[in-house]
DSSP file (Angstrom, degrees, kcal/mol; ACC not computed):
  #  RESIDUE AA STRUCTURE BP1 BP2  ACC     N-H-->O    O-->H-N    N-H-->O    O-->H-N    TCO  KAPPA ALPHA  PHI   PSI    X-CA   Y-CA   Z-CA
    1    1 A X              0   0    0      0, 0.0     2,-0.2     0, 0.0     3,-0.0   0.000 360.0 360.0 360.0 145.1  136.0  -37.1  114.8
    2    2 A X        +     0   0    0      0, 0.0     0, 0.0     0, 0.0     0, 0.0  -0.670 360.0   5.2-119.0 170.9  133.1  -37.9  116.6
    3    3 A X  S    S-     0   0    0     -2,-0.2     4,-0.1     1,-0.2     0, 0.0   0.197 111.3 -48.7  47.2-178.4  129.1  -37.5  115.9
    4    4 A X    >   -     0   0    0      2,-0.1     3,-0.9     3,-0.0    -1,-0.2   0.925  54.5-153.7 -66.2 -35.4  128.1  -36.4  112.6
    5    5 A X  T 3  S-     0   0    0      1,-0.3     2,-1.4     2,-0.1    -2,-0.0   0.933  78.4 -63.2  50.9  88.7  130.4  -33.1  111.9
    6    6 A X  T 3  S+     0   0    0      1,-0.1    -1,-0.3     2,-0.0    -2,-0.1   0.007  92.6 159.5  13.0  14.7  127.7  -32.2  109.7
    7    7 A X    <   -     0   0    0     -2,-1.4     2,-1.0    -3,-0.9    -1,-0.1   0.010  37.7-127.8 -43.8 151.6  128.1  -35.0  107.4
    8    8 A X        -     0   0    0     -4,-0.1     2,-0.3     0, 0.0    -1,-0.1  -0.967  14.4-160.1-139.7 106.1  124.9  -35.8  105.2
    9    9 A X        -     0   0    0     -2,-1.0     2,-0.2     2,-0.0     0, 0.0  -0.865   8.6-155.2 -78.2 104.5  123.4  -39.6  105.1
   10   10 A X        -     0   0    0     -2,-0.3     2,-0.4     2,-0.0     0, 0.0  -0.429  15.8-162.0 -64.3 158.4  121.3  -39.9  102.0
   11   11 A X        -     0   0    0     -2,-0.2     2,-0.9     0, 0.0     3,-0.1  -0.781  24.4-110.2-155.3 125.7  118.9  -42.9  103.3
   12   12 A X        -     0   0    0     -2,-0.4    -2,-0.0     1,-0.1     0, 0.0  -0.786  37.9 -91.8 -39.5  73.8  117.1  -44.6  100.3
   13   13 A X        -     0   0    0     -2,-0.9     2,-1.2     1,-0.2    -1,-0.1   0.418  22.4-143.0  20.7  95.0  113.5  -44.2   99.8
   14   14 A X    >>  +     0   0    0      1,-0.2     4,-2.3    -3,-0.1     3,-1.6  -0.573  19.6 179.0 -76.0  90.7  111.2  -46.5  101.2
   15   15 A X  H 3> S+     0   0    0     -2,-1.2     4,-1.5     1,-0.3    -1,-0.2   0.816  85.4  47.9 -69.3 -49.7  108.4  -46.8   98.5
   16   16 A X  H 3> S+     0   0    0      1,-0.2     4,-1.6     2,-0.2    -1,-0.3   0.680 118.0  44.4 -73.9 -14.5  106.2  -49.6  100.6
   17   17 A X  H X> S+     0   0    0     -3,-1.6     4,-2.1     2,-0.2     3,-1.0   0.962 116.0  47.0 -74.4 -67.2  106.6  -47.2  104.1
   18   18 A X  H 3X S+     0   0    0     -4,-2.3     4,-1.2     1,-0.2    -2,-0.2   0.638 107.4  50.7 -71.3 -13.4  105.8  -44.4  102.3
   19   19 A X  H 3X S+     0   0    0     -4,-1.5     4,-0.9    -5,-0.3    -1,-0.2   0.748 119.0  45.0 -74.4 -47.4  102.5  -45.8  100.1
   20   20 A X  H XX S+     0   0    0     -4,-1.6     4,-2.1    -3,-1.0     3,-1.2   0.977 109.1  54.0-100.6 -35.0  101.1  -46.9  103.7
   21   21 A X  H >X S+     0   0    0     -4,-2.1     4,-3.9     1,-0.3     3,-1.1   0.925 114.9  42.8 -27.6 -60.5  102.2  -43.4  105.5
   22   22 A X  H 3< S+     0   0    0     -4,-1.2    -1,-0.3     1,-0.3    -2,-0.2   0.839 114.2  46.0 -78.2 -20.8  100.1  -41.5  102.8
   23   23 A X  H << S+     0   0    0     -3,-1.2     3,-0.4    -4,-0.9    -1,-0.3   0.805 116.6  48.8 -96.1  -5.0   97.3  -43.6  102.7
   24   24 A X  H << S+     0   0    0     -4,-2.1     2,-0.5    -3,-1.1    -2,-0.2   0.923 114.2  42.8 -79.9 -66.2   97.3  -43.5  106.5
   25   25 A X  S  < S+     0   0    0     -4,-3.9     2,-0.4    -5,-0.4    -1,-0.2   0.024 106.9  73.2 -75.9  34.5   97.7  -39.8  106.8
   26   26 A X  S    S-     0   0    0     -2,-0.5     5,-0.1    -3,-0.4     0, 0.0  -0.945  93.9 -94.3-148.0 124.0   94.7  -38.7  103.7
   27   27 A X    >   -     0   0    0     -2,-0.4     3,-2.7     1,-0.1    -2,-0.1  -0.226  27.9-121.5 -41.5 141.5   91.7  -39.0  104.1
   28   28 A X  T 3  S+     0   0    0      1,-0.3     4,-0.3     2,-0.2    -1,-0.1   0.481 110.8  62.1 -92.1   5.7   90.0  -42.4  102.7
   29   29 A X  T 3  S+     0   0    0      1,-0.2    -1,-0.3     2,-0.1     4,-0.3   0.742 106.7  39.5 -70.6 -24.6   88.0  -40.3  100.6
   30   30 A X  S <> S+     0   0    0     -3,-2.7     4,-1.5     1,-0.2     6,-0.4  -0.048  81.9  96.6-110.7  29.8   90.6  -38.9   98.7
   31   31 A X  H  >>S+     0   0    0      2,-0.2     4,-2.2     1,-0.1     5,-1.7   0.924  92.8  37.0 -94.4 -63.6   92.6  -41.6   98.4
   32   32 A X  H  45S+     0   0    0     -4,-0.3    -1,-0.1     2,-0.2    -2,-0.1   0.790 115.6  54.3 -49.0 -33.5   91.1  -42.6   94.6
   33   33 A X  H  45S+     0   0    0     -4,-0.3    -1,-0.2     1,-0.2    -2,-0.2   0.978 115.1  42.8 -55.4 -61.8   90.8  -38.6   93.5
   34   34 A X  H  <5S-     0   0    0     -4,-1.5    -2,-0.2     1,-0.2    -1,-0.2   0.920 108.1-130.7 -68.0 -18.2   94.8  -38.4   94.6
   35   35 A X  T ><5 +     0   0    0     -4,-2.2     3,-0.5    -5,-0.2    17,-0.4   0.677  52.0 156.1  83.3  19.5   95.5  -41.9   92.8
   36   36 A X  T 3 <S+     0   0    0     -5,-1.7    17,-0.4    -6,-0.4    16,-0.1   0.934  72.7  48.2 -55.4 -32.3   97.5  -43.2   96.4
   37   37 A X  T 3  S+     0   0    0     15,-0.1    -1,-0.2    -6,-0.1    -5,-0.1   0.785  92.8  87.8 -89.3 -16.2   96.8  -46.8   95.4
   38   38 A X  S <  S-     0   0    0     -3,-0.5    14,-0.9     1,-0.1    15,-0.3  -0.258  73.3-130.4 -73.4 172.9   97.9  -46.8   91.9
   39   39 A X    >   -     0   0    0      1,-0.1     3,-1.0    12,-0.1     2,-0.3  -0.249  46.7 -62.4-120.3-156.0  101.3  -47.5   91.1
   40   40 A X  T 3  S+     0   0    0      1,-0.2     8,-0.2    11,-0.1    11,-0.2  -0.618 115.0  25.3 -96.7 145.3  103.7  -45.0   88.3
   41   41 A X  T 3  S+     0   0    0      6,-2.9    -1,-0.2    -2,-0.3     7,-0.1  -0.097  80.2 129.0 123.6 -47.6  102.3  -45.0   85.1
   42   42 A X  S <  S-     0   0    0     -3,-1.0     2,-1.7     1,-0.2    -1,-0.2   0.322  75.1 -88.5 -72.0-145.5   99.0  -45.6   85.1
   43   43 A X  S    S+     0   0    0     -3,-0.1     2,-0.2     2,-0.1    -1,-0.2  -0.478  96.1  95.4-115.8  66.8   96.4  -43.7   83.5
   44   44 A X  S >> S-     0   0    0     -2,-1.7     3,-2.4    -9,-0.1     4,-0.7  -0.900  80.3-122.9-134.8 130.5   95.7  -41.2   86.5
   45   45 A X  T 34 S+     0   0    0      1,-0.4    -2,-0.1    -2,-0.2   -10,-0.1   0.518 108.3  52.5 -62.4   5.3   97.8  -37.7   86.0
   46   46 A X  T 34 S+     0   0    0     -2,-0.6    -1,-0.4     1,-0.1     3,-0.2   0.520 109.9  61.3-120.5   2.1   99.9  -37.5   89.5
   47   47 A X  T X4 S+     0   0    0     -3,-2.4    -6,-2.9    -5,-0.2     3,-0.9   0.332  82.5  67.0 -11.6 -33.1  100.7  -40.9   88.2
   48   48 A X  T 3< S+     0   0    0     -4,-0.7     3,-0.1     1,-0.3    -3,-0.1   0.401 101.8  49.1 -95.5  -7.8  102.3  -40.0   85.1
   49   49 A X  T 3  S-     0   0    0      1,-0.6    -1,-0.3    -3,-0.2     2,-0.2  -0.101 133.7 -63.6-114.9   5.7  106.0  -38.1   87.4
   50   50 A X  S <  S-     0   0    0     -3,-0.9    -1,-0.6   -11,-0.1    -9,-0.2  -0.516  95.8 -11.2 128.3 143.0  106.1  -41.5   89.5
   51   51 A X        -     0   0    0     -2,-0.2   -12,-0.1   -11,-0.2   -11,-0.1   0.223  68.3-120.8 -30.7 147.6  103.7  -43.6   92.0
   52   52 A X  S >  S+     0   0    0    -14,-0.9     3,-1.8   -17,-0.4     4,-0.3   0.895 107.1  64.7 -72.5 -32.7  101.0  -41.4   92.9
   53   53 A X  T >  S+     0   0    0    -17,-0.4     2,-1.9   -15,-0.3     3,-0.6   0.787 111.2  47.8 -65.2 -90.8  101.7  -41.4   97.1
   54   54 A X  T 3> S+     0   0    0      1,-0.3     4,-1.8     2,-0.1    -1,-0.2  -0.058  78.4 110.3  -0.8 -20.1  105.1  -39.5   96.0
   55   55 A X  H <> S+     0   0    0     -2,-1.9     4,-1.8    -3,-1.8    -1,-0.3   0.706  77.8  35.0 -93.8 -40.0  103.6  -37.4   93.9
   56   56 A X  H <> S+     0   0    0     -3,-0.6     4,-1.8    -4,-0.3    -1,-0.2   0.689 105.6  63.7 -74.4 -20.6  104.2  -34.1   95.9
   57   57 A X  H  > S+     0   0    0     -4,-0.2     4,-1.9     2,-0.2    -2,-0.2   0.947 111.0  44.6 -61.7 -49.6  107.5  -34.7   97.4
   58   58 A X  H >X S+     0   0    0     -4,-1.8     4,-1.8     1,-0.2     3,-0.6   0.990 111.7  48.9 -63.3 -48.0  108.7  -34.7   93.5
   59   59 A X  H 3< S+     0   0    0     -4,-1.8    -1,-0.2     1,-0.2    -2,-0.2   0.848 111.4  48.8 -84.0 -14.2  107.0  -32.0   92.7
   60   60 A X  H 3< S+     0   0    0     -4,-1.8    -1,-0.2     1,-0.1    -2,-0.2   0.814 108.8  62.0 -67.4 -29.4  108.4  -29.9   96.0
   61   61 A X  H << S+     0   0    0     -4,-1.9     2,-0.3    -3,-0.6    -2,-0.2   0.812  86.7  70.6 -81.1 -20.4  111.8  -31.0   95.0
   62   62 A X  S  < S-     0   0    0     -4,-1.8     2,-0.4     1,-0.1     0, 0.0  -0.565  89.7-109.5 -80.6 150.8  112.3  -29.6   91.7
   63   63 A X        -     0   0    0     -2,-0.3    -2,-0.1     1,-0.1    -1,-0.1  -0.569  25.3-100.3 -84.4 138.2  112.7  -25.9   91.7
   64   64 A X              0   0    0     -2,-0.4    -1,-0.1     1,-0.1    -4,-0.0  -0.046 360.0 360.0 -49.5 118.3  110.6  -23.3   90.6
   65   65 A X              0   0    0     -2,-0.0    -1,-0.1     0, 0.0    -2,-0.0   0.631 360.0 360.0 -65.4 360.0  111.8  -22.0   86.8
């Protein structure tokens, strides 16, 4: 077999790629309202599911109840 023949490559999450992507593509106003520079945990609430740049990809991947 040649090419993919629909196979699906999971790829690992780049956290430092994706932290400068979002702060690249947001405005640099918003960047302290969204919490892009804090890391998961801290005390901002899109913090509190995982680093904050991340913080809508997670919440698009779970499904609506």
């Amino acid at each position: 077999m040649s090419g993919n023949s629909g196979l699906i490559v999971f790829q690992r999450a780049d956290p430092q790629r994706l932290r400068q992507e979002a702060l690249r593509d947001v405005p640099a106003e918003e960047h302290d309202e969204l919490g892009l520079k804090l890391g998961a945990g801290a005390d901002h609430p899109r913090a509190w599911v995982g680093p904050p740049f991340v913080y809508d990809m997670i919440g698009d991947a779970i499904p609506a109840c």
